[in-house]
mmCIF file as gemmi writes it, N, C-alpha and C atoms, coordinates in Angstrom:
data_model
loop_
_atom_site.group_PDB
_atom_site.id
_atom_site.type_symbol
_atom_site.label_atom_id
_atom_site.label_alt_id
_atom_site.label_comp_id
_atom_site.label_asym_id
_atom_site.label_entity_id
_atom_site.label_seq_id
_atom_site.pdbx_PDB_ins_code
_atom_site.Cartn_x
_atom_site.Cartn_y
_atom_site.Cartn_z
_atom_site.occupancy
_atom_site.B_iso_or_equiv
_atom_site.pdbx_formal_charge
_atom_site.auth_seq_id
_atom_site.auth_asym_id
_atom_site.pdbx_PDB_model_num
ATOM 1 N N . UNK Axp A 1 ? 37.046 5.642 -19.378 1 0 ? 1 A 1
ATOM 2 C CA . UNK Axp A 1 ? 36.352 6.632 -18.608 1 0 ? 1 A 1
ATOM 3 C C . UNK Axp A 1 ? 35.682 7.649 -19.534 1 0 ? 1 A 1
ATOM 4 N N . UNK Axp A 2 ? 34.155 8.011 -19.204 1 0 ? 2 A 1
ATOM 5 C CA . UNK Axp A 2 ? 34.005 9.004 -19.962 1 0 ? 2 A 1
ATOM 6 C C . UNK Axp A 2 ? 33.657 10.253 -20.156 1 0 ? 2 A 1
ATOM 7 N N . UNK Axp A 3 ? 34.613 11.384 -20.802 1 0 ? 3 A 1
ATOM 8 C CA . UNK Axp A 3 ? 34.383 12.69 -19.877 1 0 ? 3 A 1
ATOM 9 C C . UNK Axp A 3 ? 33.05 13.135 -19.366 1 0 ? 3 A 1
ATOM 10 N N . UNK Axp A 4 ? 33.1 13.571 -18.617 1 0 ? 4 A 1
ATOM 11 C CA . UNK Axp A 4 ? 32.368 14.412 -17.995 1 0 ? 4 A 1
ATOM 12 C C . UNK Axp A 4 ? 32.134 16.212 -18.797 1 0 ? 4 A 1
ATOM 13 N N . UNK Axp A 5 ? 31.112 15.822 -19.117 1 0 ? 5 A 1
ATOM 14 C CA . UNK Axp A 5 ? 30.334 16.82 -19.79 1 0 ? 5 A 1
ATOM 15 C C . UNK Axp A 5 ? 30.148 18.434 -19.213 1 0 ? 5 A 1
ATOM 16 N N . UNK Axp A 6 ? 30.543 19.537 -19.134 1 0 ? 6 A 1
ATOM 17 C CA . UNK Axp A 6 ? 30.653 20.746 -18.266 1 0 ? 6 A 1
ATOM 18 C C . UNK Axp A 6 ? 28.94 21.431 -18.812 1 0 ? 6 A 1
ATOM 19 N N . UNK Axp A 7 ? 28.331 21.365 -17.79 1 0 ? 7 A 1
ATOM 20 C CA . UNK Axp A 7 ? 27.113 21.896 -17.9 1 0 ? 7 A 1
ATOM 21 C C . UNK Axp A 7 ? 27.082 23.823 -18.157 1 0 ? 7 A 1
ATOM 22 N N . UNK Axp A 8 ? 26.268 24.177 -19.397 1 0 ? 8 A 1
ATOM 23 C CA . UNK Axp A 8 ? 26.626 25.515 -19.575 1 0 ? 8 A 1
ATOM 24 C C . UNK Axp A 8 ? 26.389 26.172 -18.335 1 0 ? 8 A 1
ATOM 25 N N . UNK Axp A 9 ? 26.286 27.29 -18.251 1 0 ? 9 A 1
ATOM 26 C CA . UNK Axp A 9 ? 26.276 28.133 -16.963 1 0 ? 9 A 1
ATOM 27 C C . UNK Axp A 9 ? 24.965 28.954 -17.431 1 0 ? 9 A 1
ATOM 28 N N . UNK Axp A 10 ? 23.961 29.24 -16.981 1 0 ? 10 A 1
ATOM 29 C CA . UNK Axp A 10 ? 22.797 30.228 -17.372 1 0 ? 10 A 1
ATOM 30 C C . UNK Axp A 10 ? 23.058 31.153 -17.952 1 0 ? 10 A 1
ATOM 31 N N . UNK Axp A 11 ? 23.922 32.111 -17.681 1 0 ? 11 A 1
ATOM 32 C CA . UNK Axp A 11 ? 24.2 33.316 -18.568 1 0 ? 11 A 1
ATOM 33 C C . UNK Axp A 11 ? 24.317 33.162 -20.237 1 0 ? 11 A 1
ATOM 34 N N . UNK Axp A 12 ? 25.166 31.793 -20.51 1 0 ? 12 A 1
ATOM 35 C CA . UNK Axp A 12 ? 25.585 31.09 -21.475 1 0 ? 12 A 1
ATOM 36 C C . UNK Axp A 12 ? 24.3 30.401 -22.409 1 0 ? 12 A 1
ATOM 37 N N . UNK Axp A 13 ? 23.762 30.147 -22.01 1 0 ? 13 A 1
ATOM 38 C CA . UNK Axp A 13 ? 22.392 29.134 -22.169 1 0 ? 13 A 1
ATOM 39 C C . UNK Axp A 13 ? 21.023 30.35 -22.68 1 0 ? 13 A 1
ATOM 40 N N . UNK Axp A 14 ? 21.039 31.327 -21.975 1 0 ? 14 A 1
ATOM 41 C CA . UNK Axp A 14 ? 19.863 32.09 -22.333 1 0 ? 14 A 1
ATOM 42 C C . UNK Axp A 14 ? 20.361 33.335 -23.096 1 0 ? 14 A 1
ATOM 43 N N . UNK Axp A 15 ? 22.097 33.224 -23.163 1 0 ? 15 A 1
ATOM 44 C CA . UNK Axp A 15 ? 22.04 33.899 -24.534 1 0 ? 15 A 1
ATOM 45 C C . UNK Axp A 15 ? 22.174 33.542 -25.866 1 0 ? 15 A 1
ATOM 46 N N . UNK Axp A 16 ? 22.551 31.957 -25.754 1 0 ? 16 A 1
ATOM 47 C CA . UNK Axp A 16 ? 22.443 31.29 -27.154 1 0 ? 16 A 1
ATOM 48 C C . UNK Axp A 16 ? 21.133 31.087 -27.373 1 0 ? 16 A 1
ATOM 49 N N . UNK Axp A 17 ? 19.9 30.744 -26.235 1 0 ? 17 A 1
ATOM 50 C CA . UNK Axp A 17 ? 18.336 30.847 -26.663 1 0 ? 17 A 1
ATOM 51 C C . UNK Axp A 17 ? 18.43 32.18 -26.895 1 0 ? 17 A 1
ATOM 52 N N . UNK Axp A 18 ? 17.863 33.111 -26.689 1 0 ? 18 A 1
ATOM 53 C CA . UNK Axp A 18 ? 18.041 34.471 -27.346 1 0 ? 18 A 1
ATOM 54 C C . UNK Axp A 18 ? 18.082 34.264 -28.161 1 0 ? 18 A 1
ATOM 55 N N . UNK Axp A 19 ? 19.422 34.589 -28.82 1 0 ? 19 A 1
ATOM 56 C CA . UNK Axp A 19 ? 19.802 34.351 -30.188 1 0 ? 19 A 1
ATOM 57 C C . UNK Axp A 19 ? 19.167 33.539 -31.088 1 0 ? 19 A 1
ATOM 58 N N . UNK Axp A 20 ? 18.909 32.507 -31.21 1 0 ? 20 A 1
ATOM 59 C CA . UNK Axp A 20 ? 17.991 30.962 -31.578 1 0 ? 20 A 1
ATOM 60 C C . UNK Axp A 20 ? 16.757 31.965 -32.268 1 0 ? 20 A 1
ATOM 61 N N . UNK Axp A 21 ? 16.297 32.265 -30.752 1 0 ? 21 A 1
ATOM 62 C CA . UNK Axp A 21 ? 14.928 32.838 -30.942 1 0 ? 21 A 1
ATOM 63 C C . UNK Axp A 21 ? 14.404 34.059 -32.192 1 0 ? 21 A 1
ATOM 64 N N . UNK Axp A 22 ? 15.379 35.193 -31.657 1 0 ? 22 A 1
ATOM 65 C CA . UNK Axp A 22 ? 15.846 36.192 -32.56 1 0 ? 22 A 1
ATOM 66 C C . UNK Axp A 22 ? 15.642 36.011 -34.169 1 0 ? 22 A 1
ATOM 67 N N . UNK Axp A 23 ? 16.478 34.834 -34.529 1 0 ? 23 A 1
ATOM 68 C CA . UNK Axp A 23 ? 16.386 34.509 -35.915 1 0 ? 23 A 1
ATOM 69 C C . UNK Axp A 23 ? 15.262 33.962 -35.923 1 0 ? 23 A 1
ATOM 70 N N . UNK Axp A 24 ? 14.408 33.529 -35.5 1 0 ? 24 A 1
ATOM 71 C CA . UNK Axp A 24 ? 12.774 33.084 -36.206 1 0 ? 24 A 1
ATOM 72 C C . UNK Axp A 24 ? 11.705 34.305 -36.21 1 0 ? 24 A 1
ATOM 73 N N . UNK Axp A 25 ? 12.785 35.366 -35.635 1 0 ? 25 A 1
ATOM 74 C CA . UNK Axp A 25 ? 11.962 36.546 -36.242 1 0 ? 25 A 1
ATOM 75 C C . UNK Axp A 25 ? 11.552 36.723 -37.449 1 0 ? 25 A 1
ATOM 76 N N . UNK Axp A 26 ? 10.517 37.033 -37.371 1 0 ? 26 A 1
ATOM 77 C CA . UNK Axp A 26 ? 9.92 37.552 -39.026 1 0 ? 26 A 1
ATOM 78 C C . UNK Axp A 26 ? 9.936 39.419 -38.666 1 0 ? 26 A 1
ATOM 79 N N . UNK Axp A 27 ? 11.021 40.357 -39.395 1 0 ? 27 A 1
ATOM 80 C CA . UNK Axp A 27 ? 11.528 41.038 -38.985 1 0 ? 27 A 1
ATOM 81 C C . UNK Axp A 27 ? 10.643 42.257 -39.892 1 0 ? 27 A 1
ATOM 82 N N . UNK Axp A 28 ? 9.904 43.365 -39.682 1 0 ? 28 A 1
ATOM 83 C CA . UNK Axp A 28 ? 9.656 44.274 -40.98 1 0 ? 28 A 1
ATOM 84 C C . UNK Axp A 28 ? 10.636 44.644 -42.242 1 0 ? 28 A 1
ATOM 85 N N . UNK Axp A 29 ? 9.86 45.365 -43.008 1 0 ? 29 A 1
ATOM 86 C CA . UNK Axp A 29 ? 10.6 46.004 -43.661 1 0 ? 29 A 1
ATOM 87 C C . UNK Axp A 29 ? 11.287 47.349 -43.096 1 0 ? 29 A 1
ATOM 88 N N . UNK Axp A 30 ? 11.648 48.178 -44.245 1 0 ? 30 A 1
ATOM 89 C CA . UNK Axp A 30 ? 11.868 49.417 -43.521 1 0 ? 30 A 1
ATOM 90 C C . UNK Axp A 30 ? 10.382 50.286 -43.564 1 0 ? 30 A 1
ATOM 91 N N . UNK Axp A 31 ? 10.136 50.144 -44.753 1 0 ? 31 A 1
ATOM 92 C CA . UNK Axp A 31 ? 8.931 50.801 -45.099 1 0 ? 31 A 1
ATOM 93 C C . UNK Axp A 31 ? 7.481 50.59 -44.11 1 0 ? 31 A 1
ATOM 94 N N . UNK Axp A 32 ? 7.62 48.926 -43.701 1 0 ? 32 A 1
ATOM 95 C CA . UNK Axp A 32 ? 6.629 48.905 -42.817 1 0 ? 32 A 1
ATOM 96 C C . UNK Axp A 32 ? 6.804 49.629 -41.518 1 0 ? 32 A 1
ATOM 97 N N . UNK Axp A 33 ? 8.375 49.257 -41.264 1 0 ? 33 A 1
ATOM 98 C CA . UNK Axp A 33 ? 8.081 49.922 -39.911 1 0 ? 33 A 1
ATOM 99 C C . UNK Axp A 33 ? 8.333 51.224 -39.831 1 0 ? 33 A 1
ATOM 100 N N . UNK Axp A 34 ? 8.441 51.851 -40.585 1 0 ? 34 A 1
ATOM 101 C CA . UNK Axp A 34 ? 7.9 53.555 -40.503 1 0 ? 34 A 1
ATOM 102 C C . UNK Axp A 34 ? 6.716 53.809 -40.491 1 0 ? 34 A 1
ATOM 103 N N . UNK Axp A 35 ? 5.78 52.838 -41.509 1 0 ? 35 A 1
ATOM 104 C CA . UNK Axp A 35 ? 4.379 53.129 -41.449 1 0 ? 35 A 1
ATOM 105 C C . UNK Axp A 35 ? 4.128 52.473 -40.387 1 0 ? 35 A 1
ATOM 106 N N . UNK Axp A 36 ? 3.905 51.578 -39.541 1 0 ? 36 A 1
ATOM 107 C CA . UNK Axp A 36 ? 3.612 51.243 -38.098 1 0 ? 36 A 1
ATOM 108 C C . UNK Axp A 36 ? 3.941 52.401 -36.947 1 0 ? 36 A 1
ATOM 109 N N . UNK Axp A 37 ? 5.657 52.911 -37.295 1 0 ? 37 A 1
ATOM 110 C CA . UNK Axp A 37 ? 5.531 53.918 -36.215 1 0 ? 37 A 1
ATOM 111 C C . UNK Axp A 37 ? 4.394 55.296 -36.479 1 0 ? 37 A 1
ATOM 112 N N . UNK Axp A 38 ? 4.143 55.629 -37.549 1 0 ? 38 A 1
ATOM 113 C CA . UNK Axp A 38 ? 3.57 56.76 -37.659 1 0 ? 38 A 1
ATOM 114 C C . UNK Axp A 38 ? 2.151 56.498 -36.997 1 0 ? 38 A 1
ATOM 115 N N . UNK Axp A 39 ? 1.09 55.228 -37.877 1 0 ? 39 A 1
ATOM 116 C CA . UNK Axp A 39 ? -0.118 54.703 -37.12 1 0 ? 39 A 1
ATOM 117 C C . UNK Axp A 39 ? 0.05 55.107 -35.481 1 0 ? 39 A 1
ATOM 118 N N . UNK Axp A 40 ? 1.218 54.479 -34.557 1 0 ? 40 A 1
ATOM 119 C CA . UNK Axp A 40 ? 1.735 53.919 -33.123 1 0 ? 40 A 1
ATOM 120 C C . UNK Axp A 40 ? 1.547 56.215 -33.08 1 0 ? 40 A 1
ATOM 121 N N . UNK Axp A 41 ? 2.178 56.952 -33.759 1 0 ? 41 A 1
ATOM 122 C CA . UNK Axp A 41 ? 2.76 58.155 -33.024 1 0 ? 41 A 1
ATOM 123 C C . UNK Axp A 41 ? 0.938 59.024 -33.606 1 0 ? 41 A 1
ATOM 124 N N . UNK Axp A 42 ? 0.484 58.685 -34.21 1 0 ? 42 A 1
ATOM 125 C CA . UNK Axp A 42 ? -1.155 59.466 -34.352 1 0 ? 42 A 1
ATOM 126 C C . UNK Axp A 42 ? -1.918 58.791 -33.2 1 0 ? 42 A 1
ATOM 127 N N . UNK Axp A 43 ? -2.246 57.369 -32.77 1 0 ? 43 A 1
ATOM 128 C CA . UNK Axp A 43 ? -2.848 57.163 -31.891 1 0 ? 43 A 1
ATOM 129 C C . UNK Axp A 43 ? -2.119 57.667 -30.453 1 0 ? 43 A 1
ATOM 130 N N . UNK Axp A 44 ? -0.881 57.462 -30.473 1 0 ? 44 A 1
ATOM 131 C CA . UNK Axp A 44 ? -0.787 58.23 -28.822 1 0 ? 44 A 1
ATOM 132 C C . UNK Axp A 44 ? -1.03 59.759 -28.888 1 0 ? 44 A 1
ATOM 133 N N . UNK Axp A 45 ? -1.366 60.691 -30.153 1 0 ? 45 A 1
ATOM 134 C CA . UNK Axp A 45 ? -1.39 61.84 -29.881 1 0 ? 45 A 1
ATOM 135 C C . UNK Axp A 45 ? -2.704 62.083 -30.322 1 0 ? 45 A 1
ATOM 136 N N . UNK Axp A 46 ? -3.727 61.081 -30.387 1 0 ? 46 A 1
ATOM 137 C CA . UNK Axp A 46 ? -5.167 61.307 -30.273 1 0 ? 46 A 1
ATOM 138 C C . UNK Axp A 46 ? -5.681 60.728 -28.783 1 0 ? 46 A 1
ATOM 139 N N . UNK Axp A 47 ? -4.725 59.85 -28.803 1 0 ? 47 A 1
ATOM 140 C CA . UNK Axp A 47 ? -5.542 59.319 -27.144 1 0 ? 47 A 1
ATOM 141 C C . UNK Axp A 47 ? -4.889 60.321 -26.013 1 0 ? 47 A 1
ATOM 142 N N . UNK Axp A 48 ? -3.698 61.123 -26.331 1 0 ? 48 A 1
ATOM 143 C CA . UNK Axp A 48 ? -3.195 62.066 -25.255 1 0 ? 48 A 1
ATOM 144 C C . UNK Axp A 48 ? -4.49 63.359 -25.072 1 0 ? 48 A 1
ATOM 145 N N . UNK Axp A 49 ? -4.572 63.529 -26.664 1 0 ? 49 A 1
ATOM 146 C CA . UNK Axp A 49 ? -5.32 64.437 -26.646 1 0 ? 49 A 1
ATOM 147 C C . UNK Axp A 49 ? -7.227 64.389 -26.06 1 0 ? 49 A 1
ATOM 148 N N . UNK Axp A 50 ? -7.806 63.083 -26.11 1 0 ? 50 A 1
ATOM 149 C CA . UNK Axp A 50 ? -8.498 62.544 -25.798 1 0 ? 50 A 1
ATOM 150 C C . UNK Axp A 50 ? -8.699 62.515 -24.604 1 0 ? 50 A 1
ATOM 151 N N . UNK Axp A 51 ? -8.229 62.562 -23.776 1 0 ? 51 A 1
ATOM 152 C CA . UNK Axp A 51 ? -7.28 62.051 -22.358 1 0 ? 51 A 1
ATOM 153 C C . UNK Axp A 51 ? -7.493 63.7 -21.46 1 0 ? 51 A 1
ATOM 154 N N . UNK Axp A 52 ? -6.491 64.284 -22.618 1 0 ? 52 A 1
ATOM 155 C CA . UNK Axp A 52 ? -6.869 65.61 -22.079 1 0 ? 52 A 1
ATOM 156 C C . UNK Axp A 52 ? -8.002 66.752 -21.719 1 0 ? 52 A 1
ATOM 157 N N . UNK Axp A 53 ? -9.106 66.593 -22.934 1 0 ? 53 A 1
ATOM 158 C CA . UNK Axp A 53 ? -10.207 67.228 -22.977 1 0 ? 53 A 1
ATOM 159 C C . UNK Axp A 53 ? -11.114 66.548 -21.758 1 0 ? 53 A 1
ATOM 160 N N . UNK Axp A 54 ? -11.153 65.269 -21.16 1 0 ? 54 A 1
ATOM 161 C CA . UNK Axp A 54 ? -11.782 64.703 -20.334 1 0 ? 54 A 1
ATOM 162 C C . UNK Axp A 54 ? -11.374 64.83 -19.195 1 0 ? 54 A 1
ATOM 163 N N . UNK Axp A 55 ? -9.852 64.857 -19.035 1 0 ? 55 A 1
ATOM 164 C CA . UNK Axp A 55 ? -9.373 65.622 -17.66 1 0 ? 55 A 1
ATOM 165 C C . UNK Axp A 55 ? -9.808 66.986 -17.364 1 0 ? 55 A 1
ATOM 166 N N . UNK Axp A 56 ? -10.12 67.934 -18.386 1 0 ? 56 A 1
ATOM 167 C CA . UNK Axp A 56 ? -10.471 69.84 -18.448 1 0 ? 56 A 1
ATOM 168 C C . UNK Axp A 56 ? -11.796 69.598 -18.008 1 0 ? 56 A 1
ATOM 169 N N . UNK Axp A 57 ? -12.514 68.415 -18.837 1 0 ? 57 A 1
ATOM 170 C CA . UNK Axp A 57 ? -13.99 68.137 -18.235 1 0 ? 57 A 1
ATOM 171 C C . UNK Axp A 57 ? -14.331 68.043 -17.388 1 0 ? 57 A 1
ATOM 172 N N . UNK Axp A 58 ? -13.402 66.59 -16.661 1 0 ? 58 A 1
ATOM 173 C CA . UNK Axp A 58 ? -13.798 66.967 -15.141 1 0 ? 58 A 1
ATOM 174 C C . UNK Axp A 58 ? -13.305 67.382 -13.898 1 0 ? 58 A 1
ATOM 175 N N . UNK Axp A 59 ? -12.593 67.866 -14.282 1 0 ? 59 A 1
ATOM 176 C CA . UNK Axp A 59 ? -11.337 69.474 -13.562 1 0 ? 59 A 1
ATOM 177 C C . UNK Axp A 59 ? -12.755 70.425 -13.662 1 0 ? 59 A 1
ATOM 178 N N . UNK Axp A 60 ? -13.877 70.938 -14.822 1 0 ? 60 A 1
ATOM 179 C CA . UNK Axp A 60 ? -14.167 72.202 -14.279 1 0 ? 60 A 1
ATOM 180 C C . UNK Axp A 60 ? -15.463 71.441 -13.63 1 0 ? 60 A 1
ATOM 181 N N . UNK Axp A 61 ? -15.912 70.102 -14.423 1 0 ? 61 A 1
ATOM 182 C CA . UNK Axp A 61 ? -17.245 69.732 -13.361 1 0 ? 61 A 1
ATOM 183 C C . UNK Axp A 61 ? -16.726 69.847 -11.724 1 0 ? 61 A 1
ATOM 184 N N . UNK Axp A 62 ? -16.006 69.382 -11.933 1 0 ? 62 A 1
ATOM 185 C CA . UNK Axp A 62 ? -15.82 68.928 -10.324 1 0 ? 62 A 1
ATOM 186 C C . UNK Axp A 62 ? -15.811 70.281 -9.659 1 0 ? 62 A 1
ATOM 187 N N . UNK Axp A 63 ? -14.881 71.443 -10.13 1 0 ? 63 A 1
ATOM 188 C CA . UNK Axp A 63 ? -14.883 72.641 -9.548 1 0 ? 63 A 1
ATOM 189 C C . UNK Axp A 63 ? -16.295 73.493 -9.454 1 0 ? 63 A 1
ATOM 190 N N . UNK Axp A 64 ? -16.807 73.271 -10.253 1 0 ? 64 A 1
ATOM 191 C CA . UNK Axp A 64 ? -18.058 73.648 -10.366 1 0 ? 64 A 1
ATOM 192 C C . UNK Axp A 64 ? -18.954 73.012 -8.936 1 0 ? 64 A 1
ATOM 193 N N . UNK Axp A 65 ? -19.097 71.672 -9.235 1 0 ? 65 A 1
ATOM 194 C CA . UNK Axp A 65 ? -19.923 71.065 -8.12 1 0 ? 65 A 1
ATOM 195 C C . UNK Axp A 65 ? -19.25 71.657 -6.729 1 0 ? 65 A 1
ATOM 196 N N . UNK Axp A 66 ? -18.037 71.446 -6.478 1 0 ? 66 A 1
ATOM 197 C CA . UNK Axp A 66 ? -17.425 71.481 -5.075 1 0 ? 66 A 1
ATOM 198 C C . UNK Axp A 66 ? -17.506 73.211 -4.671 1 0 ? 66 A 1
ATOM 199 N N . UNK Axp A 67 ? -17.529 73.969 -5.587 1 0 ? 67 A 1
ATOM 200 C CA . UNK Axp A 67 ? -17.301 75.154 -5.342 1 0 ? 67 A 1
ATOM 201 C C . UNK Axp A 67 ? -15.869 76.154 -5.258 1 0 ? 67 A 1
């Protein structure tokens, strides 16, 4: 007779893929990823700021037009 094989359970299965996966990371350095976050923390505080002057823009057009 021949055993019968116990099929993993999903929980089991997509955390050993995970894992699998994980390691074919190609992972930064440290150095890179400080310099990536800094690039990542100047563009959100040029596009916030960006963002903002165009909202004041048309916050006073609009007040202007509508009265």
């Amino acid at each position: 007779m021949a055993k019968k094989r116990k099929k993993p359970n999903a929980i089991q299965k997509f955390s050993r893929e995970t894992i699998a996966e994980l390691r074919k990371v190609s992972w930064p350095t440290r150095k890179e990823a400080i310099s990536l976050s800094r690039v990542v923390i100047i563009v959100i505080f040029t596009v916030g700021i960006f963002l903002g002057v165009v909202d004041f823009i048309f916050a006073r057009l609009f007040a202007f037009i509508l009265g």
